[in-house]
C-alpha positions as CSV (number, residue, x, y, z in Angstrom):
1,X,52.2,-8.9,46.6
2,X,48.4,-10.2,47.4
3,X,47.1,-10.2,51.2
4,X,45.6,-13.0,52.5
5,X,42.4,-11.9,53.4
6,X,41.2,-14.4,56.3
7,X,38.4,-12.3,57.4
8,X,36.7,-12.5,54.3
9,X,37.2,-16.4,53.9
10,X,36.3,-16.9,57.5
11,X,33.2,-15.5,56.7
12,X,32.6,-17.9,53.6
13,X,33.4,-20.6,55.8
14,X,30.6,-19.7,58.3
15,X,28.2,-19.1,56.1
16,X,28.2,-22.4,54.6
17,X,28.8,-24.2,58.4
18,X,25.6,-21.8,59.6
19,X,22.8,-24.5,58.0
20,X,24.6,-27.5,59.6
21,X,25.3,-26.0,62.9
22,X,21.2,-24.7,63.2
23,X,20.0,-28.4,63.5
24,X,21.0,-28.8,67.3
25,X,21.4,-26.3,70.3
26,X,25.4,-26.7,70.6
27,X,27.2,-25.0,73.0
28,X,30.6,-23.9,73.6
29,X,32.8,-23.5,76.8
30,X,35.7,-21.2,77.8
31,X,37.9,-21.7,80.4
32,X,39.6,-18.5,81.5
33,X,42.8,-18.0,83.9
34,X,43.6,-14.5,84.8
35,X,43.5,-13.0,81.0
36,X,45.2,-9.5,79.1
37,X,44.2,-7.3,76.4
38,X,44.5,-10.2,73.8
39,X,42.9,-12.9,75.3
40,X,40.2,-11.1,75.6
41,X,39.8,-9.8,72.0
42,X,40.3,-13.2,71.0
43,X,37.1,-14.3,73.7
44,X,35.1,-11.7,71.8
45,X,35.8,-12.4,68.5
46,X,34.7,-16.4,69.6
47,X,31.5,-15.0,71.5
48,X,30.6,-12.9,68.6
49,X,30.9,-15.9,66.3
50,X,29.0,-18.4,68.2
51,X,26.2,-15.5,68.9
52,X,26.2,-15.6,64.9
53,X,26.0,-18.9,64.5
54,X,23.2,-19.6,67.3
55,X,25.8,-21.7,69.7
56,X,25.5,-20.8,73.1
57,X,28.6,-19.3,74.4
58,X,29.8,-20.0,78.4
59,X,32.4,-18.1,79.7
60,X,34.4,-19.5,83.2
61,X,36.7,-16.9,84.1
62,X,39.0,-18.1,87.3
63,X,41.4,-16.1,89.4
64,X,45.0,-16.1,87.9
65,X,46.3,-17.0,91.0
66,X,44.2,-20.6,91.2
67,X,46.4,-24.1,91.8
68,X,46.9,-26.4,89.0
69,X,44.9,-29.0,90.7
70,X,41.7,-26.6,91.2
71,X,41.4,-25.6,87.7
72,X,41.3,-29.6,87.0
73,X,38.7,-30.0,89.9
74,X,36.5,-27.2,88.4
75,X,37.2,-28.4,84.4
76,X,35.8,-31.7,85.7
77,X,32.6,-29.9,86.9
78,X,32.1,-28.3,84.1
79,X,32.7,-31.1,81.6
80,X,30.4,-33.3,83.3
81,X,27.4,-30.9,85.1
82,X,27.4,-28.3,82.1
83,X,28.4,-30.9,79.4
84,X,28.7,-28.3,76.6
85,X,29.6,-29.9,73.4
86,X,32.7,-28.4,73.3
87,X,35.9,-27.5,75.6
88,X,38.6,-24.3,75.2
89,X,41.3,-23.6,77.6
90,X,42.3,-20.1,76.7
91,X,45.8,-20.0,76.6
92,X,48.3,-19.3,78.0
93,X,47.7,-20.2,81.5
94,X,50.0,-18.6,83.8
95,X,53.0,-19.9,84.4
96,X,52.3,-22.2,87.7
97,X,49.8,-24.2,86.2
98,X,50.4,-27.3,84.6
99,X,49.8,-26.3,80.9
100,X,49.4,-29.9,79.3
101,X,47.9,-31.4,82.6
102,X,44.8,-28.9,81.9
103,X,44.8,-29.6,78.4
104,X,44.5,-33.3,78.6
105,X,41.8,-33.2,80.5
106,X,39.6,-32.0,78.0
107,X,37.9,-35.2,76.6
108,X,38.9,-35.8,73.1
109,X,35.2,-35.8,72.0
110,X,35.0,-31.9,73.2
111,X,38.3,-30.9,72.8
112,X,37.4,-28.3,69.7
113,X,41.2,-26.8,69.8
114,X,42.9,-30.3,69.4
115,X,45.3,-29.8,72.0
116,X,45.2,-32.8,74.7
117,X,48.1,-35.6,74.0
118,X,45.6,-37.6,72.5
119,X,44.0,-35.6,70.5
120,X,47.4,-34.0,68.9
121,X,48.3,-37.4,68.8
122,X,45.5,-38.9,66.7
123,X,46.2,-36.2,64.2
124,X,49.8,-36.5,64.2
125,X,49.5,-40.0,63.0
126,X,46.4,-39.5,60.5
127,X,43.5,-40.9,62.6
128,X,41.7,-37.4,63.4
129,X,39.1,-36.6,61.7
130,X,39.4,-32.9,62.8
131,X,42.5,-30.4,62.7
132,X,44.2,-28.1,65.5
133,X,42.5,-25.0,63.8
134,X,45.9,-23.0,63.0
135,X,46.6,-25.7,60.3
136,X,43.1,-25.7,59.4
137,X,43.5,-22.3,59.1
138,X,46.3,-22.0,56.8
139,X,45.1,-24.8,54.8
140,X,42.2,-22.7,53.7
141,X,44.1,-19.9,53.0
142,X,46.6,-21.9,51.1
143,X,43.6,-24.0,48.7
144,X,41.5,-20.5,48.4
145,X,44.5,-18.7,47.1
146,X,46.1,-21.4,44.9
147,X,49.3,-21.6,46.7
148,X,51.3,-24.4,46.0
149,X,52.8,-25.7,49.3
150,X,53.4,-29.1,49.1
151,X,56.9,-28.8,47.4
152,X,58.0,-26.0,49.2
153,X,60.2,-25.8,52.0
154,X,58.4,-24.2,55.4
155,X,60.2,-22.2,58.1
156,X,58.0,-22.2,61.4
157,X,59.1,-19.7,64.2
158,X,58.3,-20.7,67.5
159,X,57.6,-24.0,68.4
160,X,54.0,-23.2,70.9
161,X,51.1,-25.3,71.4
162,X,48.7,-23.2,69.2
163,X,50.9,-22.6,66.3
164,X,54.5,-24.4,65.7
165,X,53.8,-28.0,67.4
166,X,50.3,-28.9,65.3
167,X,51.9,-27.3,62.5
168,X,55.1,-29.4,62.3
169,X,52.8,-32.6,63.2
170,X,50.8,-31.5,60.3
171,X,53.7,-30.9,57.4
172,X,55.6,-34.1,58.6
173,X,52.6,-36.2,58.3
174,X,52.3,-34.6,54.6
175,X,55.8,-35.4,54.7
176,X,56.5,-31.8,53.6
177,X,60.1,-30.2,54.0
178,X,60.6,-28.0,57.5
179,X,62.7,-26.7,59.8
180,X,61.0,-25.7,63.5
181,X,62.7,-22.9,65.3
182,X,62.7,-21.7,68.7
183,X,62.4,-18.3,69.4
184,X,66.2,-18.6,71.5
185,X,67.0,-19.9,68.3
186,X,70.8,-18.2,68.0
187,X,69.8,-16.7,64.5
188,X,66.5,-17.4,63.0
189,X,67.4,-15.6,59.9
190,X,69.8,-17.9,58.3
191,X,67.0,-20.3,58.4
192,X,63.8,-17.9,57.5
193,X,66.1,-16.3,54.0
194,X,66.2,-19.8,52.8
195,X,61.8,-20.6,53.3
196,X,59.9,-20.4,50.9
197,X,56.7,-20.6,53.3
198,X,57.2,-18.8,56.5
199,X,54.9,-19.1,59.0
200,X,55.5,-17.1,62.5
201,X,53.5,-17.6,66.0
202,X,56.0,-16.4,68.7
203,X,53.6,-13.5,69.9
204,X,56.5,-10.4,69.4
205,X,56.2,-7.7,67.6
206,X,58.6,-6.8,64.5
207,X,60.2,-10.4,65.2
208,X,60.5,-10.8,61.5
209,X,62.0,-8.1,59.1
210,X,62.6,-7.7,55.3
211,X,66.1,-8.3,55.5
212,X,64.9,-11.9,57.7
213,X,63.1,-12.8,53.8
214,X,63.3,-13.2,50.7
215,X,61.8,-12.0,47.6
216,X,58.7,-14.6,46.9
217,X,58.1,-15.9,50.3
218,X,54.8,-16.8,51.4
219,X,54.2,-15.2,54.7
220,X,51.6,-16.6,57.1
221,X,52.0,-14.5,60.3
222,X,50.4,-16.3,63.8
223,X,51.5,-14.3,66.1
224,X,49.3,-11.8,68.1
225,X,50.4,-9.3,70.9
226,X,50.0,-5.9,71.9
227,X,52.2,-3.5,70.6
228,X,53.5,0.2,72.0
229,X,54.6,0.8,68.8
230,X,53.0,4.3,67.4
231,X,50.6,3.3,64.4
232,X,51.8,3.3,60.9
233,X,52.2,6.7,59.0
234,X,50.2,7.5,55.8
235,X,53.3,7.3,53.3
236,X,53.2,3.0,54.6
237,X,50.6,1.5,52.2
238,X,48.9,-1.2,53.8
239,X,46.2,-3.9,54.5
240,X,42.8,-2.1,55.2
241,X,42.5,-4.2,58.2
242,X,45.9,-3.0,59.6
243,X,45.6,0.3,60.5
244,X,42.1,-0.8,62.7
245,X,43.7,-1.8,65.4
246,X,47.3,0.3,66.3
247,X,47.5,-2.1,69.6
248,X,47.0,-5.3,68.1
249,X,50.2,-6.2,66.3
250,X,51.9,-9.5,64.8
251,X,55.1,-10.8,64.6
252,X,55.8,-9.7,60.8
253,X,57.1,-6.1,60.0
254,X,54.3,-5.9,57.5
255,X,55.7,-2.9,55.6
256,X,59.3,-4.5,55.0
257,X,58.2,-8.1,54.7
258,X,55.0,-7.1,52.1
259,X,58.0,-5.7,50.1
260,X,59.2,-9.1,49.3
261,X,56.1,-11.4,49.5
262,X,54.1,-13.0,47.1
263,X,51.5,-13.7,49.5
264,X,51.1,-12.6,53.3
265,X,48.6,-12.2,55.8
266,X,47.7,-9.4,57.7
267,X,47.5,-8.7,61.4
268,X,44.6,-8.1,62.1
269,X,42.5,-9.9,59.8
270,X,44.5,-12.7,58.5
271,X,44.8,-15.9,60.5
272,X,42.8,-15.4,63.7
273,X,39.2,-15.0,62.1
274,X,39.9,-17.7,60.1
275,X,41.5,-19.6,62.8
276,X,37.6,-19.0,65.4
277,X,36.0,-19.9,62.1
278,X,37.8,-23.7,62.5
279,X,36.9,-23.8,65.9
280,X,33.1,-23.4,65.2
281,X,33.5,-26.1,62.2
282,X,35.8,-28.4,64.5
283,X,32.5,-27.9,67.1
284,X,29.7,-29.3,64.2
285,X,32.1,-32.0,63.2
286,X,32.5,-33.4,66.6
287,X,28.8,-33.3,67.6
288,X,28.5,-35.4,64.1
289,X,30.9,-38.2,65.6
């Protein structure tokens, strides 16, 4: 079994972005709604990065309980008095909002996450020249670690904006075999024991178990929650990374599942730095266009 180790290619990744991003002042918005435990680690880990890389960094936070149409009146202020160089709804918005109304009111030349119809459309058919940063993401991981994916067949769980819909745009423009579940799917295992790629972004912990698997899978694990589960005890071997953070958990039982894997990523440190690094690259890329 090898981890994935998205930390340390995030970090390669920024490193050689670093020289291309220092030739302009870019900047970088955040629109907040309301906002837990992981949202927030994830708007550190973003801020941290773009303090790195010298790209200013706004933050609008806005009261969870703000109307649909006011978020759009104060995204339009934003985009066009603060014109930063790039646009990120933080999601999810609360349920009341209009998710995709929000989203699509990002203009595609800012919209760093690739998530407005347009945008996700563009890409869908081939004519982006950027990539929602999830299958950016795994794509990295997949060419730094040698992992043949093209002739595979892919198992996504959860079908989400962030995760399963760019990812199933991506694999059927590839033309790549899939299957894309929802989480009320009736019983996700009788798909995930036949994949030999599974990716998972539902958000639950423990979703997927060993028995869910089988030997040789490729496990790219998406989701991030918090999890009351107690920390993992001494006699569990694994990632450094995972024992950092007891709250932060994915949707993989990583001590079952790494029994089977060939390859899997850990939570934290697998996906989600790489996934900010894309966002930073996505940024530099459309500032180029």
């Amino acid at each position: 079994m090898t981890i994935l180790d998205g930390r340390t290619l995030a970090q390669k990744i920024l490193t050689d972005l670093k020289p291309e991003v220092g030739k302009r002042k870019l900047s970088l918005a955040v629109i907040v709604v309301g906002g837990d435990a992981v949202i927030q680690k994830f708007i550190a880990q973003k801020k941290k990065t773009a303090e790195d890389l010298g790209v200013d960094f706004w933050v609008y936070e806005h009261d969870a309980a703000i109307s649909t149409n006011e978020l759009r009146k104060r995204l339009s202020i934003i985009v066009h008095d603060a014109d930063p160089d790039g646009v990120i709804i933080q999601l999810p918005l609360p349920g009341h909002i209009s998710a995709q109304y929000i989203l699509n009111s990002v203009p595609p030349q800012k919209d760093v996450d690739v998530l407005s119809a347009r945008a996700i459309g563009d890409f869908a058919v081939g004519k982006s020249k950027i990539e929602p940063p999830v299958v950016g993401a795994v794509k990295a991981l997949f060419e730094e670690y040698n992992i043949d994916y093209r002739s595979k067949y892919h198992v996504i769980v959860g079908a989400g904006t962030l995760v399963g819909k760019p990812m199933a745009a991506w694999l059927l423009n590839e033309k790549i075999s899939f299957s894309l579940l929802e989480e009320r799917t009736a019983d996700i295992s009788e798909f995930t024991k036949k994949a030999d790629i599974l990716v998972s972004g539902v958000g639950k912990p423990g979703l997927i178990t060993g028995g869910m698997v089988k030997d040789g899978v490729v496990v790219i694990d998406c989701g991030t929650s918090v999890s009351h589960q107690p920390p993992a005890t001494s006699d569990q071997p694994e990632a450094g990374s995972q024992k950092l953070a007891a709250a932060l958990a994915g949707d993989v039982d990583f001590y079952s599942v790494s029994k089977k894997a060939l390859f899997i990523t850990p939570v934290p440190g697998g996906i989600g730095p790489l996934t900010v690094a894309m966002i930073f690259k996505n940024l530099a890329a459309l500032v180029k266009m």
